[in-house]
Structure formats: structure tokens, C-alpha cells
mmCIF file as gemmi writes it, N, C-alpha and C atoms, coordinates in Angstrom:
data_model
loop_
_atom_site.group_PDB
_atom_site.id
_atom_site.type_symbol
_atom_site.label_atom_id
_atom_site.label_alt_id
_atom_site.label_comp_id
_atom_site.label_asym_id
_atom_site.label_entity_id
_atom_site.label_seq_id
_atom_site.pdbx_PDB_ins_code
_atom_site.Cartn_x
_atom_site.Cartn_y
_atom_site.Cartn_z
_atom_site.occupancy
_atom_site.B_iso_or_equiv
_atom_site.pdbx_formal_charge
_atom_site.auth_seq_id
_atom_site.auth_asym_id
_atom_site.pdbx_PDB_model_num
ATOM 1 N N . UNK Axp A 1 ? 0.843 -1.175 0 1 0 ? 1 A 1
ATOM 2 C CA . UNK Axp A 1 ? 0 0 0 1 0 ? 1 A 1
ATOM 3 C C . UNK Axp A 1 ? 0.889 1.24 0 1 0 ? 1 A 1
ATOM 4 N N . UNK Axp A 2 ? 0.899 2.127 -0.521 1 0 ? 2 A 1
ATOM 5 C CA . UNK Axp A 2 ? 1.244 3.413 -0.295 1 0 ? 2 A 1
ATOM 6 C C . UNK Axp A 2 ? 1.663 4.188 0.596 1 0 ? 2 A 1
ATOM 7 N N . UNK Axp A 3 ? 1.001 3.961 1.659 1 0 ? 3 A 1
ATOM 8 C CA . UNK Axp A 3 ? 1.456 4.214 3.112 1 0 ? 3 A 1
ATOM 9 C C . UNK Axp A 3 ? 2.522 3.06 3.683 1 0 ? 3 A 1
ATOM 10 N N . UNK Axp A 4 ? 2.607 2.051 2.949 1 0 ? 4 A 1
ATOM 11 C CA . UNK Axp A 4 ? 3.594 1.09 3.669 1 0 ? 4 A 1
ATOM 12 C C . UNK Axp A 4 ? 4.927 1.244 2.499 1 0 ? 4 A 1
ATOM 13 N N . UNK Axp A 5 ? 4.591 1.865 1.791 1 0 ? 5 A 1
ATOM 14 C CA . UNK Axp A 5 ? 5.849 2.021 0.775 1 0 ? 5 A 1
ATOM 15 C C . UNK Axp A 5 ? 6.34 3.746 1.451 1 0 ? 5 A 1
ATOM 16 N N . UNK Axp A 6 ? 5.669 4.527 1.966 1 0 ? 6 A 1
ATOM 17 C CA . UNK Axp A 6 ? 6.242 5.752 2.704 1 0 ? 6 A 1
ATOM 18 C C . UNK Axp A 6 ? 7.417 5.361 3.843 1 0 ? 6 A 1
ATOM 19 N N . UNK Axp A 7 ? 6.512 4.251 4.611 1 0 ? 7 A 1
ATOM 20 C CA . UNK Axp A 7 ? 7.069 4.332 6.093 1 0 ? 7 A 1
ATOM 21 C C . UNK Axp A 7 ? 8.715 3.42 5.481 1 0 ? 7 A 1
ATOM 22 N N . UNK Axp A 8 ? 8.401 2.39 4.777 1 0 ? 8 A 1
ATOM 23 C CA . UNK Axp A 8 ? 9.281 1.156 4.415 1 0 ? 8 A 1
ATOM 24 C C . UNK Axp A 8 ? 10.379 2.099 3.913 1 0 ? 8 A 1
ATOM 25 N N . UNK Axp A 9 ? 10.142 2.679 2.604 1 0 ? 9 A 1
ATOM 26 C CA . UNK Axp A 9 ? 11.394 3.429 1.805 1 0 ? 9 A 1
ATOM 27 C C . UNK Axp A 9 ? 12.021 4.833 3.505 1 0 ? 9 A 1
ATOM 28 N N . UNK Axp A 10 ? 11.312 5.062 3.95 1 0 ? 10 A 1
ATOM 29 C CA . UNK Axp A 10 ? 11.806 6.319 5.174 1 0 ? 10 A 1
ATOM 30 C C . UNK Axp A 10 ? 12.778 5.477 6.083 1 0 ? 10 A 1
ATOM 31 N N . UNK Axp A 11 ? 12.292 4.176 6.444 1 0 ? 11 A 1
ATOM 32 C CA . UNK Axp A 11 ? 13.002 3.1 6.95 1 0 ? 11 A 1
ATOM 33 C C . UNK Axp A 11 ? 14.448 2.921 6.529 1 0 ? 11 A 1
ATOM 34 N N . UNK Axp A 12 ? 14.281 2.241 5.244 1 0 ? 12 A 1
ATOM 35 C CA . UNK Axp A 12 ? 15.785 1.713 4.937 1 0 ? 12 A 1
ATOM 36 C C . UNK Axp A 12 ? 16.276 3.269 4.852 1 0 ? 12 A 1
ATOM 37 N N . UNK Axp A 13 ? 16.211 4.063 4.631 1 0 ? 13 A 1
ATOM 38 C CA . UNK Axp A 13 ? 16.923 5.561 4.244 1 0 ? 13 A 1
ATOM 39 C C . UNK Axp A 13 ? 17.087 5.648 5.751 1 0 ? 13 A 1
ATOM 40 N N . UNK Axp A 14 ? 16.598 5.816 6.357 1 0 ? 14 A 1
ATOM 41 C CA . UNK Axp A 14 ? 17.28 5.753 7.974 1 0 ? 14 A 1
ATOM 42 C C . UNK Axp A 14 ? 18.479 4.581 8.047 1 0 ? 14 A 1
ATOM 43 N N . UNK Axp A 15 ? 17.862 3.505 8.152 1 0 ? 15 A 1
ATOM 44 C CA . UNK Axp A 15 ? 19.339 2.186 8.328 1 0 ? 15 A 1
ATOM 45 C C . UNK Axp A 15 ? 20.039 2.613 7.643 1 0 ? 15 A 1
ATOM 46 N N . UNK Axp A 16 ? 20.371 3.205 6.587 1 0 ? 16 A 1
ATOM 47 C CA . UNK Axp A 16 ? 21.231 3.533 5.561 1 0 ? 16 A 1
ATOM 48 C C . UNK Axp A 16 ? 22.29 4.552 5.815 1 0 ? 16 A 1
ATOM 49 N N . UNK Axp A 17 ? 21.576 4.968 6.518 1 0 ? 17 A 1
ATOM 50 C CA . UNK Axp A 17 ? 22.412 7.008 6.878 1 0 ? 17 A 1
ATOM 51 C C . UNK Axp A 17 ? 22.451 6.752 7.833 1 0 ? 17 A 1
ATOM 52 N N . UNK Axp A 18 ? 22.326 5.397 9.177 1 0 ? 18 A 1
ATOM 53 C CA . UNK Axp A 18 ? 23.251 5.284 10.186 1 0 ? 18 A 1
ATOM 54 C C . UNK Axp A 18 ? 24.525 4.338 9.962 1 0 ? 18 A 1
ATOM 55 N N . UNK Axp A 19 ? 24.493 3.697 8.828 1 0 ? 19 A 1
ATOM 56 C CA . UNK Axp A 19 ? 25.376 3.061 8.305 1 0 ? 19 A 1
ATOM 57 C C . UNK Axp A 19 ? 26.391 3.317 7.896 1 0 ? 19 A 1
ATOM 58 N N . UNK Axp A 20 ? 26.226 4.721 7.399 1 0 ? 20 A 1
ATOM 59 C CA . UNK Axp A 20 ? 27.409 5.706 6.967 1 0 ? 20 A 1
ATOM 60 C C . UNK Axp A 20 ? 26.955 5.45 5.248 1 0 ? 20 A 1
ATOM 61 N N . UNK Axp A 21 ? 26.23 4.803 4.393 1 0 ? 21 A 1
ATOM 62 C CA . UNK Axp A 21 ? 25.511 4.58 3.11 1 0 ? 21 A 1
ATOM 63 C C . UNK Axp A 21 ? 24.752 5.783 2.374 1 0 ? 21 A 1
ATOM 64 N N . UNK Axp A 22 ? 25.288 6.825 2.829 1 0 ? 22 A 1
ATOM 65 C CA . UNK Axp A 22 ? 24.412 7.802 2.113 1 0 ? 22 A 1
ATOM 66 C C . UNK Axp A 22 ? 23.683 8.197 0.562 1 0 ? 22 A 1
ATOM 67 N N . UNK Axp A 23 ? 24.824 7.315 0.005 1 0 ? 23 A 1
ATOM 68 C CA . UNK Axp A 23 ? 23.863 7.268 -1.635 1 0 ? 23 A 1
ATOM 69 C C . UNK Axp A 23 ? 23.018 6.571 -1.257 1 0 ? 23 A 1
ATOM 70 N N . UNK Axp A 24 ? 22.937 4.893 -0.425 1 0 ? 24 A 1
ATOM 71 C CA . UNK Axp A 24 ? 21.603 4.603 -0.492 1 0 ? 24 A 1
ATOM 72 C C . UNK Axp A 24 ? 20.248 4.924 0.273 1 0 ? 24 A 1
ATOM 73 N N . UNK Axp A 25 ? 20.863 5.853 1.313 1 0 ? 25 A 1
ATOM 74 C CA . UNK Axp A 25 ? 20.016 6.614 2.149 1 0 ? 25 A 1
ATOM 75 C C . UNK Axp A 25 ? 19.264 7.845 0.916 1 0 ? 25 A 1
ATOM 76 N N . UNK Axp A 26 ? 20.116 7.984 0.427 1 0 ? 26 A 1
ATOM 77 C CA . UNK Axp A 26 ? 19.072 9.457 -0.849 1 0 ? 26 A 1
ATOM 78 C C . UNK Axp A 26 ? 18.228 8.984 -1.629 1 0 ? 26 A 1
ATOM 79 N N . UNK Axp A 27 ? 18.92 7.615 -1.663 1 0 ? 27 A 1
ATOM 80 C CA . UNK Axp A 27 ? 18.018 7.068 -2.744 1 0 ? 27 A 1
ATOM 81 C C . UNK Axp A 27 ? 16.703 6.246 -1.991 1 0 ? 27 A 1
ATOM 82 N N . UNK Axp A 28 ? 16.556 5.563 -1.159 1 0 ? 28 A 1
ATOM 83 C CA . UNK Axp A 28 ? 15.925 5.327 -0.212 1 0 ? 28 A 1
ATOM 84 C C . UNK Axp A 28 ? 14.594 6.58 0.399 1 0 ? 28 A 1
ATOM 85 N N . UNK Axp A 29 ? 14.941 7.384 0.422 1 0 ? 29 A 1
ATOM 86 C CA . UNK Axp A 29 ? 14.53 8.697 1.08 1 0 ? 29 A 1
ATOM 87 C C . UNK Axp A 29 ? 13.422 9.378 -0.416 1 0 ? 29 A 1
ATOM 88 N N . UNK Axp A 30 ? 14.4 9.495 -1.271 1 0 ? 30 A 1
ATOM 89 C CA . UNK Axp A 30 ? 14.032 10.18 -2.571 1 0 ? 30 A 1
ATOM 90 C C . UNK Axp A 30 ? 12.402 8.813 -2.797 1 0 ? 30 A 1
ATOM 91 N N . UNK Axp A 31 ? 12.483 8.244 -3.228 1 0 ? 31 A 1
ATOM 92 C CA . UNK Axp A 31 ? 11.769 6.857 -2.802 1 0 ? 31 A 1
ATOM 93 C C . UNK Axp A 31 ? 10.765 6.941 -2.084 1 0 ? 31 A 1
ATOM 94 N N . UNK Axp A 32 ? 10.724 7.316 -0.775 1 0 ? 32 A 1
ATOM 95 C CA . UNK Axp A 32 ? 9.685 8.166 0.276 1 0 ? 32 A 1
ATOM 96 C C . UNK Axp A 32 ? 9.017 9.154 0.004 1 0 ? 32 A 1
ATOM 97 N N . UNK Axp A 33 ? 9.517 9.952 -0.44 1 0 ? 33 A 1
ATOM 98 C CA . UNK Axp A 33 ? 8.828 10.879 -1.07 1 0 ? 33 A 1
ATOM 99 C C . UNK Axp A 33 ? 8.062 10.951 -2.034 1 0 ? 33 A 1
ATOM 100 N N . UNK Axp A 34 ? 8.595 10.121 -2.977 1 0 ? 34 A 1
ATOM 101 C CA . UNK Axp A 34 ? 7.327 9.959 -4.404 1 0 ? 34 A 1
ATOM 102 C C . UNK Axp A 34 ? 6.174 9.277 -3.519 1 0 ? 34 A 1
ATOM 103 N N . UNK Axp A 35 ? 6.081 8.188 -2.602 1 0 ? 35 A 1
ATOM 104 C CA . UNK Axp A 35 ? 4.705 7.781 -2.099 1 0 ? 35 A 1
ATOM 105 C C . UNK Axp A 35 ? 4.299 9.313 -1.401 1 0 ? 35 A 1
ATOM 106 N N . UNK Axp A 36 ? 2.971 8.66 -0.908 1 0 ? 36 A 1
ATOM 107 C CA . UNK Axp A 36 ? 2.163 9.866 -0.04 1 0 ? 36 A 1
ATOM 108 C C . UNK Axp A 36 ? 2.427 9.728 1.489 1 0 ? 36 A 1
ATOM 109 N N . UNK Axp A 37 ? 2.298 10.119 1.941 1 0 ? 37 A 1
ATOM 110 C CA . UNK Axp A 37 ? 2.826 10.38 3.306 1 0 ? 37 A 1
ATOM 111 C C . UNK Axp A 37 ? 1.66 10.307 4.699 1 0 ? 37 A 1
ATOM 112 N N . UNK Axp A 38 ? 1.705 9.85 5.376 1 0 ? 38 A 1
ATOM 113 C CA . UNK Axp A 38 ? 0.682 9.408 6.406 1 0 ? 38 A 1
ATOM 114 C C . UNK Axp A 38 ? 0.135 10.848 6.401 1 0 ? 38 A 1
ATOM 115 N N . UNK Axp A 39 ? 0.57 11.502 6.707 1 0 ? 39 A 1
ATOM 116 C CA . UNK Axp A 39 ? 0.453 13.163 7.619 1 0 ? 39 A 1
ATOM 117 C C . UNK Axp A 39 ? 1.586 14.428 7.218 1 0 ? 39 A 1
ATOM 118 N N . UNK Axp A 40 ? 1.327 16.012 7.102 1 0 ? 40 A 1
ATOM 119 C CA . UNK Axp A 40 ? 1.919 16.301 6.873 1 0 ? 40 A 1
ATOM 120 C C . UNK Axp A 40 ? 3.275 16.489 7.169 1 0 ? 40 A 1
ATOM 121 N N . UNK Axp A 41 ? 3.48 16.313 9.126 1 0 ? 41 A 1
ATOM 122 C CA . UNK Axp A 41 ? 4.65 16.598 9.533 1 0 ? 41 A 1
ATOM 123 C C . UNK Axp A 41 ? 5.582 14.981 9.329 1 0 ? 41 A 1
ATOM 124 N N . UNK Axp A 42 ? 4.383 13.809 8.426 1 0 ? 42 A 1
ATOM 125 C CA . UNK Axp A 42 ? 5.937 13.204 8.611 1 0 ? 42 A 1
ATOM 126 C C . UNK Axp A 42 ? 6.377 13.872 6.753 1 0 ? 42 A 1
ATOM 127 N N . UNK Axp A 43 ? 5.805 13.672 6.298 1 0 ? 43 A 1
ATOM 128 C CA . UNK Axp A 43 ? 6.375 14.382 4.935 1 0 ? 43 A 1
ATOM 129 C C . UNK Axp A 43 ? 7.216 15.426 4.838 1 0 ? 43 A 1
ATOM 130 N N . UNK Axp A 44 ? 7.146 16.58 6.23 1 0 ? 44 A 1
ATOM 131 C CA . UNK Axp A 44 ? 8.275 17.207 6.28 1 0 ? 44 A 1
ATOM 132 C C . UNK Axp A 44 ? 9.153 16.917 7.232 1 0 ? 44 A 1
ATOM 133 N N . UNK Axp A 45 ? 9.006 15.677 7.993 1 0 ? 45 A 1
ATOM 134 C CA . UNK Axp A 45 ? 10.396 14.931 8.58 1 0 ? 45 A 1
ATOM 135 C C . UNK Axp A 45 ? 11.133 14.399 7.672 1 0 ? 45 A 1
ATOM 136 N N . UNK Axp A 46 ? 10.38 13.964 6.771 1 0 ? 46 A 1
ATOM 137 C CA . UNK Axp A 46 ? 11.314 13.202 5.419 1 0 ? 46 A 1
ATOM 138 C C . UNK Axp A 46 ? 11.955 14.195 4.466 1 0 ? 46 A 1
ATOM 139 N N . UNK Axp A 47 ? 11.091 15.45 4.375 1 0 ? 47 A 1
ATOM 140 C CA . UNK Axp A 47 ? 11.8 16.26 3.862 1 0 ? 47 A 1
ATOM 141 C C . UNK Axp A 47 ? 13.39 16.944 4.158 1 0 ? 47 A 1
ATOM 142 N N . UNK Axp A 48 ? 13.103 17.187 5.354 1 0 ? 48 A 1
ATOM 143 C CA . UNK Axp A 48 ? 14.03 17.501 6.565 1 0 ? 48 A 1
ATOM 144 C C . UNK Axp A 48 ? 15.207 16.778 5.967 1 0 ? 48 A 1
ATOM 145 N N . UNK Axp A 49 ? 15.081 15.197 6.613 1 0 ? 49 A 1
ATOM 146 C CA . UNK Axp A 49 ? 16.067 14.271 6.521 1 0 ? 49 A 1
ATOM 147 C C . UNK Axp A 49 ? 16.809 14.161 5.233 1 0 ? 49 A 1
ATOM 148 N N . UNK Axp A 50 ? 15.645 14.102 4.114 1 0 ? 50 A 1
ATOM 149 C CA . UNK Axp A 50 ? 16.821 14.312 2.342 1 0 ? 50 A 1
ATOM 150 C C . UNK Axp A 50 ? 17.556 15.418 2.918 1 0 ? 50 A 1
ATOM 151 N N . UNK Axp A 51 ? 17.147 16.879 3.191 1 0 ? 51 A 1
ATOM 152 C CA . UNK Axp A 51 ? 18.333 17.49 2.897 1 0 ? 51 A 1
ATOM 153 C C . UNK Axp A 51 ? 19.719 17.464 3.754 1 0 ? 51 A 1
ATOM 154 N N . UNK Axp A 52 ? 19.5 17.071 5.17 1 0 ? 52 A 1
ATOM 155 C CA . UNK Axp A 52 ? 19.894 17.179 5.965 1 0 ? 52 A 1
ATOM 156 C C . UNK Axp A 52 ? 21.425 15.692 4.761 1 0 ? 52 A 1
ATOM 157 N N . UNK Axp A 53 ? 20.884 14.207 4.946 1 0 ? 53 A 1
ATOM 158 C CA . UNK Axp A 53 ? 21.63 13.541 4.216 1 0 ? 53 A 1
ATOM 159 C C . UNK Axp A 53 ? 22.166 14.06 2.577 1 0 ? 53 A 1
ATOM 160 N N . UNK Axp A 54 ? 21.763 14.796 1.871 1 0 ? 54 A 1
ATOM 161 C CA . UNK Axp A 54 ? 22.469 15.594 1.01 1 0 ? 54 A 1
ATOM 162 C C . UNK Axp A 54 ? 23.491 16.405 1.353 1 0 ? 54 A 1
ATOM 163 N N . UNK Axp A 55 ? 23.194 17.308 2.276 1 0 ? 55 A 1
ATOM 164 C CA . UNK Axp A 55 ? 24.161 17.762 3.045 1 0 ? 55 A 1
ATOM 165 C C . UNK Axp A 55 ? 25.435 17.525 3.384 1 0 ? 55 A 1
ATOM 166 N N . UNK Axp A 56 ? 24.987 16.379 3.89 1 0 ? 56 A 1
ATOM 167 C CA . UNK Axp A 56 ? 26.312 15.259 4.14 1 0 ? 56 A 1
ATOM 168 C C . UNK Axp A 56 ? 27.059 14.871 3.634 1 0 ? 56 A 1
ATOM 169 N N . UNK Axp A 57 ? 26.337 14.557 2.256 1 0 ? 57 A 1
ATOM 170 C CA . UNK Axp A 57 ? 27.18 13.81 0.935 1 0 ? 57 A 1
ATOM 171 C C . UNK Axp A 57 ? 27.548 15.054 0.311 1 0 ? 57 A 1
ATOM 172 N N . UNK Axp A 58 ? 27.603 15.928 0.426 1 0 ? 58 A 1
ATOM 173 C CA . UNK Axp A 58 ? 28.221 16.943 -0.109 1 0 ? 58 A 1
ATOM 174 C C . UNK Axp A 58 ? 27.268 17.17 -1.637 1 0 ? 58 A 1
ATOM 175 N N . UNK Axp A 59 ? 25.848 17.477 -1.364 1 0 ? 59 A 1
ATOM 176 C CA . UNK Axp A 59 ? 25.673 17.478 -2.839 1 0 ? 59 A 1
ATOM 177 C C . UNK Axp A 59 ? 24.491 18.833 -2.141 1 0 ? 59 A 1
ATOM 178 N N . UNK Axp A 60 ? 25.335 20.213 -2.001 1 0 ? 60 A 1
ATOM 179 C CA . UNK Axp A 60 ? 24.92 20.912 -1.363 1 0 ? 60 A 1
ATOM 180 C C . UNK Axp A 60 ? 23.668 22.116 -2.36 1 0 ? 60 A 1
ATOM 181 N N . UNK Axp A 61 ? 23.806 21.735 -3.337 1 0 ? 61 A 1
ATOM 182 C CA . UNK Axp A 61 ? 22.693 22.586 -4.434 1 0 ? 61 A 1
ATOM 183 C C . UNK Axp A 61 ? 21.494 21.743 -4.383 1 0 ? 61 A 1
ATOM 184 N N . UNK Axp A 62 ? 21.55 20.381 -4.163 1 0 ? 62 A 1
ATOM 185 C CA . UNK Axp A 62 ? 20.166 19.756 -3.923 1 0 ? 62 A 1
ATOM 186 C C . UNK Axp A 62 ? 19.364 19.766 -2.637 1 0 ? 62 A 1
ATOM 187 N N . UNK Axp A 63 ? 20.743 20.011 -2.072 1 0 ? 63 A 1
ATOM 188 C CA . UNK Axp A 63 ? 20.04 19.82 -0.329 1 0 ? 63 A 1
ATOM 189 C C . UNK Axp A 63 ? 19.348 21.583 -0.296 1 0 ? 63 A 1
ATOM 190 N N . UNK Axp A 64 ? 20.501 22.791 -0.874 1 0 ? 64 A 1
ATOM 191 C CA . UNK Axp A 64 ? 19.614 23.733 -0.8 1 0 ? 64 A 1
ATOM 192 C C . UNK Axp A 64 ? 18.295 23.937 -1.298 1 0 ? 64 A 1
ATOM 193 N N . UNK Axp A 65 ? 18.054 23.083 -2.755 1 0 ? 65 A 1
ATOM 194 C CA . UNK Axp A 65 ? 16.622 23.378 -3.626 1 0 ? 65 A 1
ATOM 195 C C . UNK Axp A 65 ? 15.614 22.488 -2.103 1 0 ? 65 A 1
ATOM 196 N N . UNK Axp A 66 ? 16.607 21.48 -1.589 1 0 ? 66 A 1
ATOM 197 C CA . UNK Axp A 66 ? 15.262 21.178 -0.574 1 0 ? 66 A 1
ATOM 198 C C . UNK Axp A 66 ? 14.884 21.309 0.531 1 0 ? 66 A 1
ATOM 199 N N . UNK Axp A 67 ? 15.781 22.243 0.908 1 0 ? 67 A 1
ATOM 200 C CA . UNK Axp A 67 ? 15.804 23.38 2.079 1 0 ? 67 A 1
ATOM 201 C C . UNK Axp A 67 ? 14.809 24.357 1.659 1 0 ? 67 A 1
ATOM 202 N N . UNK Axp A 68 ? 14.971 24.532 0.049 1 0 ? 68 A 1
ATOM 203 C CA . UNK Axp A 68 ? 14.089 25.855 0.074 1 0 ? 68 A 1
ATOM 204 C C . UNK Axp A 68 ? 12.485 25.483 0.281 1 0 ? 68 A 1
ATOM 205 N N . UNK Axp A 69 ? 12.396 24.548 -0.509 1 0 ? 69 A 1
ATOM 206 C CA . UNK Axp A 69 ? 11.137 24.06 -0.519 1 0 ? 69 A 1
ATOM 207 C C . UNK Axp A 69 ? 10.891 23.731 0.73 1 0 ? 69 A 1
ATOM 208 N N . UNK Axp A 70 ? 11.006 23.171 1.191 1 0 ? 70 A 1
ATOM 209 C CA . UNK Axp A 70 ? 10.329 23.132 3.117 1 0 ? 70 A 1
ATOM 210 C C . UNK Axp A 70 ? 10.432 24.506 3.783 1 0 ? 70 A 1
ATOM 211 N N . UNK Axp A 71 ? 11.319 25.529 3.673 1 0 ? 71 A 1
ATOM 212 C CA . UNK Axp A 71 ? 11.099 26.767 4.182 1 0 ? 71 A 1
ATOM 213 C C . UNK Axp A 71 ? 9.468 27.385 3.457 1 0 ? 71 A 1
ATOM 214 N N . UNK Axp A 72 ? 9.352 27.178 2.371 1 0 ? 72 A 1
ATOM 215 C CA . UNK Axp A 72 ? 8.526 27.594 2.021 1 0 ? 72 A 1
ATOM 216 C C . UNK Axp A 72 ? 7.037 27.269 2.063 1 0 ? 72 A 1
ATOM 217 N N . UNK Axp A 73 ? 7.244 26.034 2.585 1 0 ? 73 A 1
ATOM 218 C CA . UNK Axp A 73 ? 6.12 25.346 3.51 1 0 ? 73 A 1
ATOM 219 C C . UNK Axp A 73 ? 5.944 25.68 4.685 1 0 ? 73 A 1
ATOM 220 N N . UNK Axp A 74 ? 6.752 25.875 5.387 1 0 ? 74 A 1
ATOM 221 C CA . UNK Axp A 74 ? 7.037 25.762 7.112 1 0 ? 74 A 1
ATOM 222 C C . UNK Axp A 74 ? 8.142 26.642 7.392 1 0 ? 74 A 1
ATOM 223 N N . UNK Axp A 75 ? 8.261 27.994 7.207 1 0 ? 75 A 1
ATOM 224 C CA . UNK Axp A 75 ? 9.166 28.829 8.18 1 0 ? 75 A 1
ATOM 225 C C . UNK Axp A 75 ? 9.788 28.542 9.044 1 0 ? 75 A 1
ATOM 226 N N . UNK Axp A 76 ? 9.28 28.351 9.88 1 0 ? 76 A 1
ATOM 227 C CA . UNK Axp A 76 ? 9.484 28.017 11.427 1 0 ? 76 A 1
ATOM 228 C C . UNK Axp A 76 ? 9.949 26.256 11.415 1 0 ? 76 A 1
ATOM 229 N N . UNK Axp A 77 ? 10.267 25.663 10.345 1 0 ? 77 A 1
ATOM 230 C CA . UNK Axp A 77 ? 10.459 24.741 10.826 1 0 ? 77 A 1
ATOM 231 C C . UNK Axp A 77 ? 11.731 24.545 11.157 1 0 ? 77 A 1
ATOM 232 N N . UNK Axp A 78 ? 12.001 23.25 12.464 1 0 ? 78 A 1
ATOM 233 C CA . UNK Axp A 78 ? 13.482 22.983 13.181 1 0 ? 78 A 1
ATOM 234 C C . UNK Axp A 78 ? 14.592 24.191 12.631 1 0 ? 78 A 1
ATOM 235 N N . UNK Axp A 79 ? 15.563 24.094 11.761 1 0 ? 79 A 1
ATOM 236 C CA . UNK Axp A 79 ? 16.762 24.968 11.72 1 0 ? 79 A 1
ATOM 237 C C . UNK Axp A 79 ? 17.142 25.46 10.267 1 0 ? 79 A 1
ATOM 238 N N . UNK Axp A 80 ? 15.859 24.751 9.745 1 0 ? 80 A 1
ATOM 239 C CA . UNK Axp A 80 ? 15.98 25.306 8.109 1 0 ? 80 A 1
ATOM 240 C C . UNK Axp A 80 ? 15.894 26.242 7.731 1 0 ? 80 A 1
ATOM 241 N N . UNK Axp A 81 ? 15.929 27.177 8.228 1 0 ? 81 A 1
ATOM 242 C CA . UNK Axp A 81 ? 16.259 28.527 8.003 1 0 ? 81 A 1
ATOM 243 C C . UNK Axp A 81 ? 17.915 28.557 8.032 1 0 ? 81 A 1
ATOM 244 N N . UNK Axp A 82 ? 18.67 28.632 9.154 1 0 ? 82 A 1
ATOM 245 C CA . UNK Axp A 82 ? 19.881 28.962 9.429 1 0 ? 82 A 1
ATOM 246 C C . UNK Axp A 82 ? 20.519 27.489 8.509 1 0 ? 82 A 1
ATOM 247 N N . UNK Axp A 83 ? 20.011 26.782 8.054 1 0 ? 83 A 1
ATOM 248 C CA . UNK Axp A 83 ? 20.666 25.907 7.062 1 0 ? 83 A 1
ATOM 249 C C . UNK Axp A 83 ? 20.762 26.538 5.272 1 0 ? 83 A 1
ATOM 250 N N . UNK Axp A 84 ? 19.485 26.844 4.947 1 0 ? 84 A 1
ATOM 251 C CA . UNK Axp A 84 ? 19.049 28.064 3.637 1 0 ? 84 A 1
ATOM 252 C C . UNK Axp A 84 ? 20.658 28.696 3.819 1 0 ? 84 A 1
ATOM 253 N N . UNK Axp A 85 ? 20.744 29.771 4.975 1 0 ? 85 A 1
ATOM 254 C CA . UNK Axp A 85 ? 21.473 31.234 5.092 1 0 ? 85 A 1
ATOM 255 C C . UNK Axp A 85 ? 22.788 30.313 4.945 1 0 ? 85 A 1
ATOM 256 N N . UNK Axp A 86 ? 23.467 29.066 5.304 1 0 ? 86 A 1
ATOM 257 C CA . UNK Axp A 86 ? 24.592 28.632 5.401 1 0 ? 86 A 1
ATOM 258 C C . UNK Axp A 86 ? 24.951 27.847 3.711 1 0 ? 86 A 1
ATOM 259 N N . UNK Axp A 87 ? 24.059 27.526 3.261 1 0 ? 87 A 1
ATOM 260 C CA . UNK Axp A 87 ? 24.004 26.493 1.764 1 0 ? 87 A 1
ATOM 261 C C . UNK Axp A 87 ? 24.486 27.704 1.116 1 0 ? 87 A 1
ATOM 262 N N . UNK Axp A 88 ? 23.278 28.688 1.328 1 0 ? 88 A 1
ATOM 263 C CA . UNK Axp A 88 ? 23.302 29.965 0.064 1 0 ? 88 A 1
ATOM 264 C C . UNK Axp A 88 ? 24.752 30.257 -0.01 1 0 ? 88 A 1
ATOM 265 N N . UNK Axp A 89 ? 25.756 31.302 1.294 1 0 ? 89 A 1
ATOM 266 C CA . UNK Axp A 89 ? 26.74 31.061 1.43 1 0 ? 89 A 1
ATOM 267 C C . UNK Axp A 89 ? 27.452 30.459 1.157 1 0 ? 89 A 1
ATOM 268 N N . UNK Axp A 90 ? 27.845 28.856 0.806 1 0 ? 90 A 1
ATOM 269 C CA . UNK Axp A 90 ? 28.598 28.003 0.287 1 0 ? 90 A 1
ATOM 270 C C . UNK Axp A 90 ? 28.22 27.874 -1.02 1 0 ? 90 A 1
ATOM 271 N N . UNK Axp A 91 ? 27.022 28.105 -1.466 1 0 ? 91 A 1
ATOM 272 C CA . UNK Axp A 91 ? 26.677 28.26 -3.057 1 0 ? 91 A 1
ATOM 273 C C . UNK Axp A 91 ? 27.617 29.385 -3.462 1 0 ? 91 A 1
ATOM 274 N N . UNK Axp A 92 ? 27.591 30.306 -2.931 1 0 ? 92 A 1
ATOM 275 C CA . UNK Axp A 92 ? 28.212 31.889 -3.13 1 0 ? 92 A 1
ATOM 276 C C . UNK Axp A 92 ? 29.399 31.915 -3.001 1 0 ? 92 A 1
ATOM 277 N N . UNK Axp A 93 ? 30.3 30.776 -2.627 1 0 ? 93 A 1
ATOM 278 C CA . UNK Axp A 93 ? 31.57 30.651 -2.136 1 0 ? 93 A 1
ATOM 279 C C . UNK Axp A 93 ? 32.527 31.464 -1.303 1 0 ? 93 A 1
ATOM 280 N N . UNK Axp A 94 ? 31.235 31.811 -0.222 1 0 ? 94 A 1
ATOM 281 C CA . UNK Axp A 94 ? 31.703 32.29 1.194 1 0 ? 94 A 1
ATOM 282 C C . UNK Axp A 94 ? 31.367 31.322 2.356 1 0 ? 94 A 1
């Protein structure tokens, strides 16, 4: 079902990115996202988490396009703001 392909793909993308596996955590994650999502805040926990694991892997223009997009959902959400102001910066090569 749809909802068990959300939670399942959010799953292994977690085991994955404690594994130190981060391509298969993006890909895993990316995966999560095409299903629908129980509720909105887990859709932007998953959101969260791609960029946060992009981040990581150093693939910092994707993690910003998905920084932006959750700011633009949710302001106020956790630290994505002061993550935006730090990407942009490293986009800018400061």
C-alpha cells in the first residue's frame, strides 16, 4: 500500500544514513517521497532528513533546492532557516 511504501522506503533511508551509506540513504529517502505520506509533519520529517543527508554527501545545491522548498512550507520549521542562510553562502563561495 502506499502508506507502507512511505514508512518502508523512510526506513531503509534511515538504516542507511546510520550506516554511513548515504547514496543509499538518498536514494531510499528520494523513494519516500514519491509515495504519499501518512500526515503532513511526517512528509516534512522526510523532507528535513533528504536534505539534511544531502548535506552530508556533499551534494549541497540539492540539499539547498530542498531546504528551500520546506522553508517555504514551514518557516518556522526545526533549523531550516539557518541551514538556507549557510548552503546559500557556500553556493556563493563564502
Amino acid at each position: 500500500s502506499p502508506r507502507q511504501r512511505f514508512e518502508a522506503a523512510s526506513l531503509l533511508g534511515r538504516l542507511y544514513k546510520e550506516h554511513g551509506d548515504l547514496e543509499h540513504a538518498i536514494e531510499w529517502f528520494e523513494h519516500a517521497a514519491e509515495a504519499a505520506a501518512p500526515g503532513v509533519e511526517d512528509a516534512r520529517s522526510l523532507q528535513y532528513e533528504l536534505g539534511v543527508v544531502l548535506e552530508e554527501a556533499g551534494e549541497t545545491t540539492r540539499a539547498l533546492a530542498v531546504f528551500l522548498e520546506l522553508l517555504a512550507e514551514a518557516k518556522d520549521y526545526r533549523d531550516v532557516s539557518a541551514r538556507v542562510d549557510r548552503l546559500t553562502r557556500v553556493q556563493a563561495g563564502g
